[in-house]
C-alpha positions as a Markdown table, in Angstrom:
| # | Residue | x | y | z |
|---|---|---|---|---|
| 1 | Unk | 0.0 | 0.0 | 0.0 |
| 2 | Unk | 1.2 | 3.3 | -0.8 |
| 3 | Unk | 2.4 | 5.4 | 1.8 |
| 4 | Unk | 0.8 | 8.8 | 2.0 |
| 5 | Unk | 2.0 | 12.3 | -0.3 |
| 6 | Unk | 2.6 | 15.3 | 2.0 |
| 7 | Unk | -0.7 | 16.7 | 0.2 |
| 8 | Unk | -2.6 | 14.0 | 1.3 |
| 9 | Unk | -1.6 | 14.0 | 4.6 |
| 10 | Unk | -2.6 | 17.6 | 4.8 |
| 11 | Unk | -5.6 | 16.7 | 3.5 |
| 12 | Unk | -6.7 | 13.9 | 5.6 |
| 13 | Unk | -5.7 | 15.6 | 8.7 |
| 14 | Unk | -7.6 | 19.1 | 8.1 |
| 15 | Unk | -10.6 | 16.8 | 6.9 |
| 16 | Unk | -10.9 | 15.3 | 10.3 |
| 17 | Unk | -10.0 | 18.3 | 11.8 |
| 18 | Unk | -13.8 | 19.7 | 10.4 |
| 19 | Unk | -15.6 | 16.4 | 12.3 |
| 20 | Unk | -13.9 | 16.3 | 15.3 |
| 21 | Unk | -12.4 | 19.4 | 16.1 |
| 22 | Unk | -9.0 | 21.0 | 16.4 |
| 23 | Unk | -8.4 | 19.8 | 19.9 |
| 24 | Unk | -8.6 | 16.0 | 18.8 |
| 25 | Unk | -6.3 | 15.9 | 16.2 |
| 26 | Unk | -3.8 | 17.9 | 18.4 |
| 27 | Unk | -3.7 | 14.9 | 20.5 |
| 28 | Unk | -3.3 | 12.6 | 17.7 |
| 29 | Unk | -0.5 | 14.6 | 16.5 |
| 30 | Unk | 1.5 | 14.6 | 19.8 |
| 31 | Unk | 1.2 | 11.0 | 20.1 |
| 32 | Unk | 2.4 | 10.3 | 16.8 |
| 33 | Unk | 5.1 | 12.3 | 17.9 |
| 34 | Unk | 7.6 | 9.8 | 19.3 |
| 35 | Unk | 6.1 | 6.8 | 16.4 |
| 36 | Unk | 7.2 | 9.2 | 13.6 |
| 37 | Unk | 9.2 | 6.5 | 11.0 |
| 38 | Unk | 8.3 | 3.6 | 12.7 |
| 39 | Unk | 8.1 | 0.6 | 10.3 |
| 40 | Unk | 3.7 | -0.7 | 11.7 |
| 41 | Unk | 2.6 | -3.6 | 9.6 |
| 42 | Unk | -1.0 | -5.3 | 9.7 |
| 43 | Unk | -1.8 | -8.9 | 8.9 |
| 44 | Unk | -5.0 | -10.5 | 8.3 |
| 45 | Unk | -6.5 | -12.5 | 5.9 |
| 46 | Unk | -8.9 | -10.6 | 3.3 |
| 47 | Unk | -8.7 | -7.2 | 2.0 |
| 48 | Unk | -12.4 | -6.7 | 1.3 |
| 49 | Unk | -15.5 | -7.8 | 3.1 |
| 50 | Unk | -16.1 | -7.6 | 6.9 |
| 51 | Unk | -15.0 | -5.2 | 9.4 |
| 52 | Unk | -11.7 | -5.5 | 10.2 |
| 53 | Unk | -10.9 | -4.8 | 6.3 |
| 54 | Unk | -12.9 | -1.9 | 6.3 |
| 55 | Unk | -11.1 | -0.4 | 9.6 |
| 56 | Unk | -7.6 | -1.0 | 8.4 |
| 57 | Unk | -8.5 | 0.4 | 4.8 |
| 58 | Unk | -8.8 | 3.9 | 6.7 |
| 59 | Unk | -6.5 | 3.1 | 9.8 |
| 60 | Unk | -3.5 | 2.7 | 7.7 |
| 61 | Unk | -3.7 | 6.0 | 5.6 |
| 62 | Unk | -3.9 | 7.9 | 8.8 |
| 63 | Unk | -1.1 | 6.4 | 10.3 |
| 64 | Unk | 0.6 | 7.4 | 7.4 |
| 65 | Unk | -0.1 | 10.9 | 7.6 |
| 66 | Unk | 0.5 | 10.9 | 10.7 |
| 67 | Unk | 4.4 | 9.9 | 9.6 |
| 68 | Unk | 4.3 | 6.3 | 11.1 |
| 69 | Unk | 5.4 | 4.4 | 7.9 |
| 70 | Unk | 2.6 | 1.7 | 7.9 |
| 71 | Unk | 1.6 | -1.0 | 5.6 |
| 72 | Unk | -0.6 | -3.7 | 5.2 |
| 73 | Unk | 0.0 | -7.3 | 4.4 |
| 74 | Unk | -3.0 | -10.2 | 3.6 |
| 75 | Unk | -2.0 | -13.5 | 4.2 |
| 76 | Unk | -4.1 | -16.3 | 1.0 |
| 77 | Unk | -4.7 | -19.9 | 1.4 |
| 78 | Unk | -7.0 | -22.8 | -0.4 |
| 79 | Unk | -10.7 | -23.4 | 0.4 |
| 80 | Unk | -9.6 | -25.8 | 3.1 |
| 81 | Unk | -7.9 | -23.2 | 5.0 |
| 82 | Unk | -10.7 | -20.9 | 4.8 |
| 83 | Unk | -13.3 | -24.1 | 6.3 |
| 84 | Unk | -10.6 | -24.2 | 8.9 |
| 85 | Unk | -10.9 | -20.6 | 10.2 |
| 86 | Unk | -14.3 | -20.2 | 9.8 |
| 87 | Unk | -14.8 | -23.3 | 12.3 |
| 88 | Unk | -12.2 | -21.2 | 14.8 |
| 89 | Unk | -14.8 | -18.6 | 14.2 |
| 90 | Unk | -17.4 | -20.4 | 15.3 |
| 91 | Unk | -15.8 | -22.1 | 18.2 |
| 92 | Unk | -14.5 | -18.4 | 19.5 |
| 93 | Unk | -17.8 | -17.9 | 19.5 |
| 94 | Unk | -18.8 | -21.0 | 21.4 |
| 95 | Unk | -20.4 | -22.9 | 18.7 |
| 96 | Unk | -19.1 | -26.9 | 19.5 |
| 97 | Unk | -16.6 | -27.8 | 16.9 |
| 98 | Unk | -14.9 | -30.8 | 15.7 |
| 99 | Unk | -11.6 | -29.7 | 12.9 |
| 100 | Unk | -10.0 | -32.4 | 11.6 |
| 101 | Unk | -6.4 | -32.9 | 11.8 |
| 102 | Unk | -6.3 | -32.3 | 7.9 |
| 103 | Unk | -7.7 | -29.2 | 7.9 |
| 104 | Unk | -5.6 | -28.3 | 11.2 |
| 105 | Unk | -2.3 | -29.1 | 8.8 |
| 106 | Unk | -3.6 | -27.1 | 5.9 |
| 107 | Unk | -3.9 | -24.3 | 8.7 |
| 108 | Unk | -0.8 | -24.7 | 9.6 |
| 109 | Unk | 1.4 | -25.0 | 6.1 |
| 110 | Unk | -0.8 | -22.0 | 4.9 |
| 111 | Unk | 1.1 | -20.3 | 7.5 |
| 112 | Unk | 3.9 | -21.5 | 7.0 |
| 113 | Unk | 3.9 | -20.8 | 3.0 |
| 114 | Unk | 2.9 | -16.8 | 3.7 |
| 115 | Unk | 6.1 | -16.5 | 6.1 |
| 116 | Unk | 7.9 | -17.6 | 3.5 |
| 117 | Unk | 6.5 | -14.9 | 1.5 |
| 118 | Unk | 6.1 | -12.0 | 4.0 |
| 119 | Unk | 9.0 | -12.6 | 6.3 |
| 120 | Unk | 11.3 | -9.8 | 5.0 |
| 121 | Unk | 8.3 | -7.5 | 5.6 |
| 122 | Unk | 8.0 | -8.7 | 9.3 |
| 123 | Unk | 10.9 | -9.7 | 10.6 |
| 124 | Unk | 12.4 | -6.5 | 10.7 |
| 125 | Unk | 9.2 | -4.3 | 11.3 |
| 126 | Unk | 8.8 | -2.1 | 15.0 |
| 127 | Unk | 5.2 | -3.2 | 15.3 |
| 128 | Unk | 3.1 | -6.1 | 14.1 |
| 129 | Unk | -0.6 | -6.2 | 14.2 |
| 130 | Unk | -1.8 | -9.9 | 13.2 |
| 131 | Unk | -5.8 | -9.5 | 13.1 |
| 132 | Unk | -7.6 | -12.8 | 14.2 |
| 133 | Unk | -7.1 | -16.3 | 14.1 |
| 134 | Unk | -6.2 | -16.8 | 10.2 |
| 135 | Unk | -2.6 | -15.6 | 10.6 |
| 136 | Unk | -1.6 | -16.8 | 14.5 |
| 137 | Unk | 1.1 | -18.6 | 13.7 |
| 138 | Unk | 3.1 | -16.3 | 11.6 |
| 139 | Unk | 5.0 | -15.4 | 14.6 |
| 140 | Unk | 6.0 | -18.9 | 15.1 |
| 141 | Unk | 7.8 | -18.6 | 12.0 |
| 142 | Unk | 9.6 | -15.8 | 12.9 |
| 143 | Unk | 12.2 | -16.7 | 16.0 |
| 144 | Unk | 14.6 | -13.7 | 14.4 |
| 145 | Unk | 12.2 | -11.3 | 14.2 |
| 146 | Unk | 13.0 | -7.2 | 16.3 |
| 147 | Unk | 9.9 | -6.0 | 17.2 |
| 148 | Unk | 7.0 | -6.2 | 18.8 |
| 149 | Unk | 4.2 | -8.5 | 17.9 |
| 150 | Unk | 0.4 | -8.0 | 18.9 |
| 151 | Unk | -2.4 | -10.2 | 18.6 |
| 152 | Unk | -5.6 | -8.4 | 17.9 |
| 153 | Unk | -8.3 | -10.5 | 18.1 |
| 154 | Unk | -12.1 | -9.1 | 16.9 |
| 155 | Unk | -14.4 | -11.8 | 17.8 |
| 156 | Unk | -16.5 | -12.4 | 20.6 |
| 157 | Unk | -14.6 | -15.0 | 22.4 |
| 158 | Unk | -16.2 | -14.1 | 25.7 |
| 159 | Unk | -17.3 | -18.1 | 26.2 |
| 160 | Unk | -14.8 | -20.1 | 23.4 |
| 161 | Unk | -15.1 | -24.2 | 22.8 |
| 162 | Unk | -12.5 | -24.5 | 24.8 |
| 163 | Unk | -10.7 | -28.0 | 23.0 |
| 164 | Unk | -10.2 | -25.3 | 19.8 |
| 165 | Unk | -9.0 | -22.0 | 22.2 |
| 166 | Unk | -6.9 | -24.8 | 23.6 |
| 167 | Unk | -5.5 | -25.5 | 19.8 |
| 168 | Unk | -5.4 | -21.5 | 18.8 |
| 169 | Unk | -3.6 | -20.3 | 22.4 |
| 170 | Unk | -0.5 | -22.6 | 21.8 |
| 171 | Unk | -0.2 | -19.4 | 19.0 |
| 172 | Unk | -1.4 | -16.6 | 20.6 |
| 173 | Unk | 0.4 | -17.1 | 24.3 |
| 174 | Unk | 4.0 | -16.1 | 23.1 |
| 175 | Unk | 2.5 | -12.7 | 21.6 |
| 176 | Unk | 4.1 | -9.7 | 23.1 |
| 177 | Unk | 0.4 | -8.5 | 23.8 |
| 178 | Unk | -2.7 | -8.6 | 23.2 |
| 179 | Unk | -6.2 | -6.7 | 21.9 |
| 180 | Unk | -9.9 | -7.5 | 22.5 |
| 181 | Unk | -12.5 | -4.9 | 21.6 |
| 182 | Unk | -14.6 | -5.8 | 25.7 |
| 183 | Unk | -13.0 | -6.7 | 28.9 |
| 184 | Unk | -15.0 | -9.9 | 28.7 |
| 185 | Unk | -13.9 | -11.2 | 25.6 |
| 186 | Unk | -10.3 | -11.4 | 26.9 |
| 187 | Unk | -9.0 | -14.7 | 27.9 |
| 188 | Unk | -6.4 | -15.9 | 30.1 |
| 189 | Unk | -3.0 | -15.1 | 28.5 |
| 190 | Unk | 0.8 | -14.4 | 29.7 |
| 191 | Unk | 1.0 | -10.9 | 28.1 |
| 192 | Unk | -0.2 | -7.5 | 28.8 |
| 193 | Unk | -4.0 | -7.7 | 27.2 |
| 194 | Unk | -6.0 | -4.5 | 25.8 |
| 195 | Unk | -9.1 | -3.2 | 25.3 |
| 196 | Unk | -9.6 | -1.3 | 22.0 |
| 197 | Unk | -13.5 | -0.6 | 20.6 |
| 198 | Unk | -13.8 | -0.8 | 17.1 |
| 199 | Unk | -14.4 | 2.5 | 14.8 |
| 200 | Unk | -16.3 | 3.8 | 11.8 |
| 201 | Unk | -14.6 | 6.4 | 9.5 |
| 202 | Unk | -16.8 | 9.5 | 9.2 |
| 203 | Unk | -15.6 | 10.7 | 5.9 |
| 204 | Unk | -15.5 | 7.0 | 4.2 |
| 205 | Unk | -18.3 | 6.4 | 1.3 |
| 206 | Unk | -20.3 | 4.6 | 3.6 |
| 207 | Unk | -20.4 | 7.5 | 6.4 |
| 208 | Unk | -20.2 | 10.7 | 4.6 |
| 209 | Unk | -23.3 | 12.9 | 4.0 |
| 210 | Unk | -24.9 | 12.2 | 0.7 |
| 211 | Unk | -26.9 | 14.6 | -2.2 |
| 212 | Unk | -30.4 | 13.6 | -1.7 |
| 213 | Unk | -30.8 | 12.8 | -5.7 |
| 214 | Unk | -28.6 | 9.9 | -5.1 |
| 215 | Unk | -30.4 | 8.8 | -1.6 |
| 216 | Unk | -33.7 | 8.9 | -4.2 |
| 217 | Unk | -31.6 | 6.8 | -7.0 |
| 218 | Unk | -31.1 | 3.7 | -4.9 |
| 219 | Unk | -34.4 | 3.8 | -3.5 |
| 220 | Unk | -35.5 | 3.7 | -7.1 |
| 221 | Unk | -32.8 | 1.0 | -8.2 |
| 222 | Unk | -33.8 | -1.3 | -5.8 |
| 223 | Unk | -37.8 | -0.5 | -5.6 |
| 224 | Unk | -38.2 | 0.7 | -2.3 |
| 225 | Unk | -41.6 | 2.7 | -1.9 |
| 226 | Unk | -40.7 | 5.7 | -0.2 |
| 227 | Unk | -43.8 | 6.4 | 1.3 |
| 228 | Unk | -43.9 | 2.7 | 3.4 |
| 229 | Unk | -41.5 | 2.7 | 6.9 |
| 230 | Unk | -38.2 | 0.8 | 5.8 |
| 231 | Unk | -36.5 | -1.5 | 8.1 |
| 232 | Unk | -32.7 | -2.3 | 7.4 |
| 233 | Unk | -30.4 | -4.8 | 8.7 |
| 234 | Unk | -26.7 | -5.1 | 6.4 |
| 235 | Unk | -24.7 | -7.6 | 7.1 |
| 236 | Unk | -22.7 | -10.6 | 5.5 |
| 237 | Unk | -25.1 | -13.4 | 5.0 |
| 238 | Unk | -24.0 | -15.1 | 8.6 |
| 239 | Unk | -26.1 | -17.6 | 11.0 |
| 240 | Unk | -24.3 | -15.3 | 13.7 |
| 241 | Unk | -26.4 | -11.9 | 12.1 |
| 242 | Unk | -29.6 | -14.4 | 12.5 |
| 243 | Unk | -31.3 | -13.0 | 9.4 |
| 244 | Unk | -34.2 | -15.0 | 9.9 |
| 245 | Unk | -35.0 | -13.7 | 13.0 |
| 246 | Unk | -34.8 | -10.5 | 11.4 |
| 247 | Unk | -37.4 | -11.6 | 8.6 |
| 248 | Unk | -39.0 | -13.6 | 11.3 |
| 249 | Unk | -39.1 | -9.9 | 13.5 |
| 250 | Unk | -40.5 | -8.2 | 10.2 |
| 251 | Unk | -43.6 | -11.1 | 9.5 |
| 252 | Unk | -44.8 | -10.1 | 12.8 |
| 253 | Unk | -44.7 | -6.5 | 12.7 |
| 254 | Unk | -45.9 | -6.1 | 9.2 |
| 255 | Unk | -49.1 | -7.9 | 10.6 |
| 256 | Unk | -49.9 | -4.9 | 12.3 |
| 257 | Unk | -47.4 | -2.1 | 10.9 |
| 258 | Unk | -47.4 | -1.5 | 7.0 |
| 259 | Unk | -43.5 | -2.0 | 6.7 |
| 260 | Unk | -40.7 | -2.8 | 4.0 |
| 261 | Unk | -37.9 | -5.2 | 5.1 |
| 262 | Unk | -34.4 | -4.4 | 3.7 |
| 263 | Unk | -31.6 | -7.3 | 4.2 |
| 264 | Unk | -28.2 | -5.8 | 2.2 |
| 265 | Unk | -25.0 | -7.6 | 2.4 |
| 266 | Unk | -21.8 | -9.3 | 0.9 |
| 267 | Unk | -19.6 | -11.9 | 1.4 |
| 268 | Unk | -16.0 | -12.4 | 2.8 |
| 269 | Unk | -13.3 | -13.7 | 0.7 |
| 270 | Unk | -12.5 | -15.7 | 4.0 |
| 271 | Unk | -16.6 | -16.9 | 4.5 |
| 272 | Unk | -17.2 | -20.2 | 3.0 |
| 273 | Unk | -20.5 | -20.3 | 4.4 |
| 274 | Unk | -22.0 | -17.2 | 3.3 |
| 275 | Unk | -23.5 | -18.4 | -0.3 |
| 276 | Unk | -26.1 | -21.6 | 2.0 |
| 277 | Unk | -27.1 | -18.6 | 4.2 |
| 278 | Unk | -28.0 | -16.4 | 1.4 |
| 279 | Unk | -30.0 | -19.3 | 0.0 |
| 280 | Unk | -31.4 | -19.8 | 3.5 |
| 281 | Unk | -32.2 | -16.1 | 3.4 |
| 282 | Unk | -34.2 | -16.0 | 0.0 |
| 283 | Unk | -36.1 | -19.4 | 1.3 |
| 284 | Unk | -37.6 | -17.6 | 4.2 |
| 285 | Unk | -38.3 | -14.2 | 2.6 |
| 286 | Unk | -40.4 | -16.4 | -0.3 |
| 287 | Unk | -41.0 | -13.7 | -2.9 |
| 288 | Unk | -42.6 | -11.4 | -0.6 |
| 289 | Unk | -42.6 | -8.1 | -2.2 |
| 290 | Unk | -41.6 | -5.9 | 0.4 |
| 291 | Unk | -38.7 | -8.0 | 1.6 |
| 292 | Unk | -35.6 | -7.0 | -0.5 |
| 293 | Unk | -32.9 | -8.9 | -0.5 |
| 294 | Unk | -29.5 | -8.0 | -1.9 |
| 295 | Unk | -26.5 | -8.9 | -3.0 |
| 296 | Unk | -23.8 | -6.3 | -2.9 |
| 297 | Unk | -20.4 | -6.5 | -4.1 |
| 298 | Unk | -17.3 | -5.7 | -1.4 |
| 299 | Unk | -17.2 | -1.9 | -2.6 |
| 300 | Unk | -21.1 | -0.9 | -2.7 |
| 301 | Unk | -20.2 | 1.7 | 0.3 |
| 302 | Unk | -21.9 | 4.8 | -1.0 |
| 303 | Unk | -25.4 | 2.3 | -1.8 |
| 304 | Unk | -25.2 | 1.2 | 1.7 |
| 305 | Unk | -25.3 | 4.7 | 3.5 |
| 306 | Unk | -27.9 | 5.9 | 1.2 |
| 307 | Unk | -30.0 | 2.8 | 2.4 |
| 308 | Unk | -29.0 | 3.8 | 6.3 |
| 309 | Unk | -29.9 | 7.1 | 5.8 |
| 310 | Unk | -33.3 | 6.2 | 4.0 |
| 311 | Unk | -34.2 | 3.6 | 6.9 |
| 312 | Unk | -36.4 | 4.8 | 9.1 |
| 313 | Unk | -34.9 | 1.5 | 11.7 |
| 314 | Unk | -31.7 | -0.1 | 11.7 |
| 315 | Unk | -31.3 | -3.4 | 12.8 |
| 316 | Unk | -28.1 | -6.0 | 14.0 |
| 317 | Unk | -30.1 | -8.8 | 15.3 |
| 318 | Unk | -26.9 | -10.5 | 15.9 |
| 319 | Unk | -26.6 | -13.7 | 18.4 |
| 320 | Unk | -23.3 | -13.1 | 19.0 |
| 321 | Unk | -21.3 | -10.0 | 17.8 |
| 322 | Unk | -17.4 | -9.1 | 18.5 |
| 323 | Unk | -18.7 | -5.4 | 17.9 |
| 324 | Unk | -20.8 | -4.6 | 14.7 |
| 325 | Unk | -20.1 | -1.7 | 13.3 |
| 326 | Unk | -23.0 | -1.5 | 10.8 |
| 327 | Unk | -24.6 | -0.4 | 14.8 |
| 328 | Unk | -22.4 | 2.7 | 14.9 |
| 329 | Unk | -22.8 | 3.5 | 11.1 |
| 330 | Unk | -26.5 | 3.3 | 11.7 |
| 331 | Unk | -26.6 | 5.6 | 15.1 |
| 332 | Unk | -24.0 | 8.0 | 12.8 |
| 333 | Unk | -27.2 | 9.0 | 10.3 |
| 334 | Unk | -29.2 | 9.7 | 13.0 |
| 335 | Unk | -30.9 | 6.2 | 12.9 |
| 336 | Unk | -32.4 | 4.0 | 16.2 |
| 337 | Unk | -30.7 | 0.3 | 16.4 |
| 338 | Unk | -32.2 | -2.6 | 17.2 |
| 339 | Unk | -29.8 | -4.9 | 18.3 |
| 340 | Unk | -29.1 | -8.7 | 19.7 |
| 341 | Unk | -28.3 | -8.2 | 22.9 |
| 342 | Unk | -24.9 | -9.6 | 22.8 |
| 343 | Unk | -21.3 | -8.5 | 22.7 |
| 344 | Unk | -20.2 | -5.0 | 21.3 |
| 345 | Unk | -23.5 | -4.4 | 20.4 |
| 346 | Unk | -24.0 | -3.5 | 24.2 |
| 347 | Unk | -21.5 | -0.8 | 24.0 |
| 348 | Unk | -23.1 | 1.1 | 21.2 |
| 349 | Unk | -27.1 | 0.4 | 22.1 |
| 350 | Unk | -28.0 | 2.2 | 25.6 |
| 351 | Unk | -31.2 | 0.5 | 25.7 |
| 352 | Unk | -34.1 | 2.9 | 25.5 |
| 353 | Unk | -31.5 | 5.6 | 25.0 |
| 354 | Unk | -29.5 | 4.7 | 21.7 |
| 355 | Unk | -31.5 | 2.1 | 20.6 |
| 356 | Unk | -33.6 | -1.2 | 22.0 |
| 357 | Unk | -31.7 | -4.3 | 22.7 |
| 358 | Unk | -33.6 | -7.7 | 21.5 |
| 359 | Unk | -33.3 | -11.5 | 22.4 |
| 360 | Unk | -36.3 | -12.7 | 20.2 |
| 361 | Unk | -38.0 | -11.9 | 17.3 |
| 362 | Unk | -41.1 | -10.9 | 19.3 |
| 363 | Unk | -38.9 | -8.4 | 20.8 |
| 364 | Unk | -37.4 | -6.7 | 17.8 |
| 365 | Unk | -41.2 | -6.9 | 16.3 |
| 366 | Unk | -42.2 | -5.1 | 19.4 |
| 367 | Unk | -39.7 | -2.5 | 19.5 |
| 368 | Unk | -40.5 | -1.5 | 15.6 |
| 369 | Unk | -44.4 | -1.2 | 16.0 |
| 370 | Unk | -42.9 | 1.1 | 18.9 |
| 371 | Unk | -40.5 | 3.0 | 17.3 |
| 372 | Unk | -42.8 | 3.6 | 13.9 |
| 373 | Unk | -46.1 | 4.8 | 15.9 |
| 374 | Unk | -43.7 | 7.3 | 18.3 |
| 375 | Unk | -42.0 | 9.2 | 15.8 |
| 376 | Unk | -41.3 | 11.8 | 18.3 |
| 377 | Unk | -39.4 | 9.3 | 20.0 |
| 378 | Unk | -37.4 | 7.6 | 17.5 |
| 379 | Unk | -36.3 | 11.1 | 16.3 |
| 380 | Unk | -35.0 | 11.6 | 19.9 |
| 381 | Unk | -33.0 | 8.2 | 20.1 |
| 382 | Unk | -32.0 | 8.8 | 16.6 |
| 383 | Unk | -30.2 | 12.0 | 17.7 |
| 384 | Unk | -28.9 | 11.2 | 20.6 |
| 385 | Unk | -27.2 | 7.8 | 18.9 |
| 386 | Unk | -25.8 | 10.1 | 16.5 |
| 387 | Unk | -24.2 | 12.2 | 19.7 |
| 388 | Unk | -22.9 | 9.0 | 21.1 |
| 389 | Unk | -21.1 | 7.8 | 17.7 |
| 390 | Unk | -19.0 | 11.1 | 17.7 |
| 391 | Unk | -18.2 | 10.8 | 21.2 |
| 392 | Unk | -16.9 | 7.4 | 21.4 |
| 393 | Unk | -16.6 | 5.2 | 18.3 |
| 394 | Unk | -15.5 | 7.2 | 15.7 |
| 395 | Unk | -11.5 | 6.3 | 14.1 |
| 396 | Unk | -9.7 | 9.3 | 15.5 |
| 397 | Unk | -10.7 | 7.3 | 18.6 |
| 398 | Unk | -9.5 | 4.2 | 17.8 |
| 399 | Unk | -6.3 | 5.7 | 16.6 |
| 400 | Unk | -5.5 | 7.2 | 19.8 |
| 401 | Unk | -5.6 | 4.4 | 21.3 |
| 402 | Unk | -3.4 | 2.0 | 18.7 |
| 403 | Unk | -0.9 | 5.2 | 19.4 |
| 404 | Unk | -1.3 | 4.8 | 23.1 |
| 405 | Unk | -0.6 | 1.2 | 22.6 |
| 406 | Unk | 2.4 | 1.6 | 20.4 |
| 407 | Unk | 3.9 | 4.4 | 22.6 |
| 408 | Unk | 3.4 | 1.9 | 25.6 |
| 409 | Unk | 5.4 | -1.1 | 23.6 |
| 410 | Unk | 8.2 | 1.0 | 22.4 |
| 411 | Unk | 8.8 | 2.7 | 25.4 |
| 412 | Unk | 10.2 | -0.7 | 27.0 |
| 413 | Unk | 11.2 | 0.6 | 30.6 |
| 414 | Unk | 10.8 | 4.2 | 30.7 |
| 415 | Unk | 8.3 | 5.6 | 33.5 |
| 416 | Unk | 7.7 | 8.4 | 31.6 |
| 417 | Unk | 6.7 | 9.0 | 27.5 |
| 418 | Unk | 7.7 | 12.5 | 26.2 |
| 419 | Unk | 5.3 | 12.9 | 23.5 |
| 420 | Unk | 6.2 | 16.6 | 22.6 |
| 421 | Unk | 3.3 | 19.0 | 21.0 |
């Protein structure tokens, strides 16, 4: 990845400078202070679809501007390391699994194969950032590496099947530290563990303020009736997103509620499971007309913030969530959120204050009904979810804290950072 021009880092940093305010970027800039030309590399396993690829597609160029000489590395495999991972996934996530020793040595040489490839990268790099179970074992194949090595894990691992954690912590234990996005996701490990929240990007396609002609386009592309209350849940097509509670939550509401059902979403490179969900999905809607369900390539960002800002509900009915940032992006247009209540989704959803937090599809129907006969009150939760965004999840956020972090691992044995202004 191309490191930033002094233009563009000019640029970025008086952009954000508009959102946040001059103070915030101050901050940033101190920070950055004692990082400047350190070598940062990232590590995970796709560079489109899901959340941690759309966090380090921004993350990066901002370190850069801030003069941190950051890059980002994807590690590939075969179809049998991708059935591999996604059962560590699941597991993580307490879901009983049984991985063959095959698939645990396809895991294994995959890693092995991408050191090969990406060890002058890392071995001499300040700062590594491997993201999620896919890459653990890289380190392993580096016994000459310099720096310092984090494991950043994004999942909810809060209750993992503990005969895989078992497997995976053989690769995470001789990490120099650790990251988990809530205290209780963290597990037992003997390394210095942190707590970073995910972040949406403000001024990314899927965040920034739209014309309203193009708001009223993909309405039109996609046939939504304007004049009917839309409910939207995006996602990747994932048991874990439970979209058929969400249709489930919709079949009961629309009993009582006139009401169009939006389900948007995408794949992951690294998701073998996504394409039996989406025909899973399309079973249960069965060719009602005012469920829509689409299919959208990795880079549809600007058509999924015109459909958030043209919902009149957001939805994450998630059953378990590491965080779910389509819940911030939601609250960030002004939006309520109905979420699972589960994981990060707790952090962004104050129930009754942010948003509603759901167990069933009763629930969530409930809670819609609600929200589209008080319209006094869902403008008043929409607004203050919006407040709450800008306050605490947005990236300048998140990038204080990865500076925080980095400042604390460099410093080694010093008392006391000078971070200079």
């Amino acid at each position: 990845m191309a490191k930033a021009t002094n233009k563009t880092v000019k640029g970025i940093i008086e952009e954000y400078k508009a959102v946040v305010g001059d103070e915030v970027i101050s901050h940033l800039q101190q920070l950055s202070k004692p990082l400047r030309g350190a070598r940062v590399v990232h590590v995970n396993s796709t560079r489109e679809g899901g959340g941690v690829a759309e966090i380090l597609h921004k993350l990066i160029p901002l370190k850069q501007a801030l003069g941190i000489n950051a890059t980002w590395e994807v590690i590939t495999g075969e179809s049998r390391f991708y059935q591999c991972t996604k059962g560590f996934h699941n597991a993580l996530q307490g879901v009983p699994q049984s991985i063959p020793d095959g698939l645990l040595r396809a895991y294994e040489e995959t890693n092995q194969r991408n050191a090969e490839d990406l060890r002058q990268k890392l071995v001499d790099a300040d700062v590594v950032f491997i993201h999620d179970p896919q890459p653990a074992p890289l380190l392993a194949q580096m016994p000459e590496r310099k720096g310092r090595w984090v494991w950043r894990c994004h999942i909810d691992a809060s209750h993992p099947y503990r005969p895989v954690w078992k497997y995976l912590k053989q690769w995470v234990t001789p990490y120099d530290a650790s990251i988990f996005s809530l205290p209780e996701f963290a597990q037992k490990l003997p390394h210095p563990q942190y707590i970073i929240a995910p972040s949406i990007d403000p001024l990314s396609d899927k965040n920034r303020d739209l014309p309203e002609r193009e708001i009223q386009s993909v309405c039109q592309e996609f046939g939504l009736n304007p004049e009917v209350p839309i409910v939207l849940q995006v996602s990747r097509y994932d048991r874990f997103k439970d979209p058929l509670g969400v249709i489930e939550a919709y079949k009961l509401a629309s009993k009582l509620t006139p009401l169009q059902l939006v389900l948007a979403g995408g794949g992951a490179s690294d998701d073998p499971e996504g394409e039996a969900v989406l025909r899973e999905v399309r079973q249960a809607a069965n060719g009602d007309p005012n469920i829509h369900v689409l299919l959208l390539p990795a880079d549809a960002h600007r058509t999924i913030n015109a459909l958030q800002r043209t919902a009149d509900i957001v939805m994450q009915k998630s059953i378990k969530e590491g965080f779910g940032l389509t819940v911030s992006e939601g609250m960030w247009k002004g939006k309520p959120v109905i979420g699972g209540d589960t994981g990060g989704i707790r952090l962004q959803v104050i129930n009754h204050y942010t948003g509603f937090l759901v167990h069933t599809p009763e629930g969530a129907a409930l809670r819609i009904r609600y929200l589209l006969h008080r319209r006094d009150v869902l403008e008043e939760i929409g607004a203050r979810a919006r407040r709450f965004v800008k306050e605490n999840y947005l990236i300048t956020r998140h990038l204080r804290e990865y500076l925080t972090l980095m400042n604390s691992l460099l410093s080694g044995s010093q008392e006391r950072i000078e971070v200079g202004s």
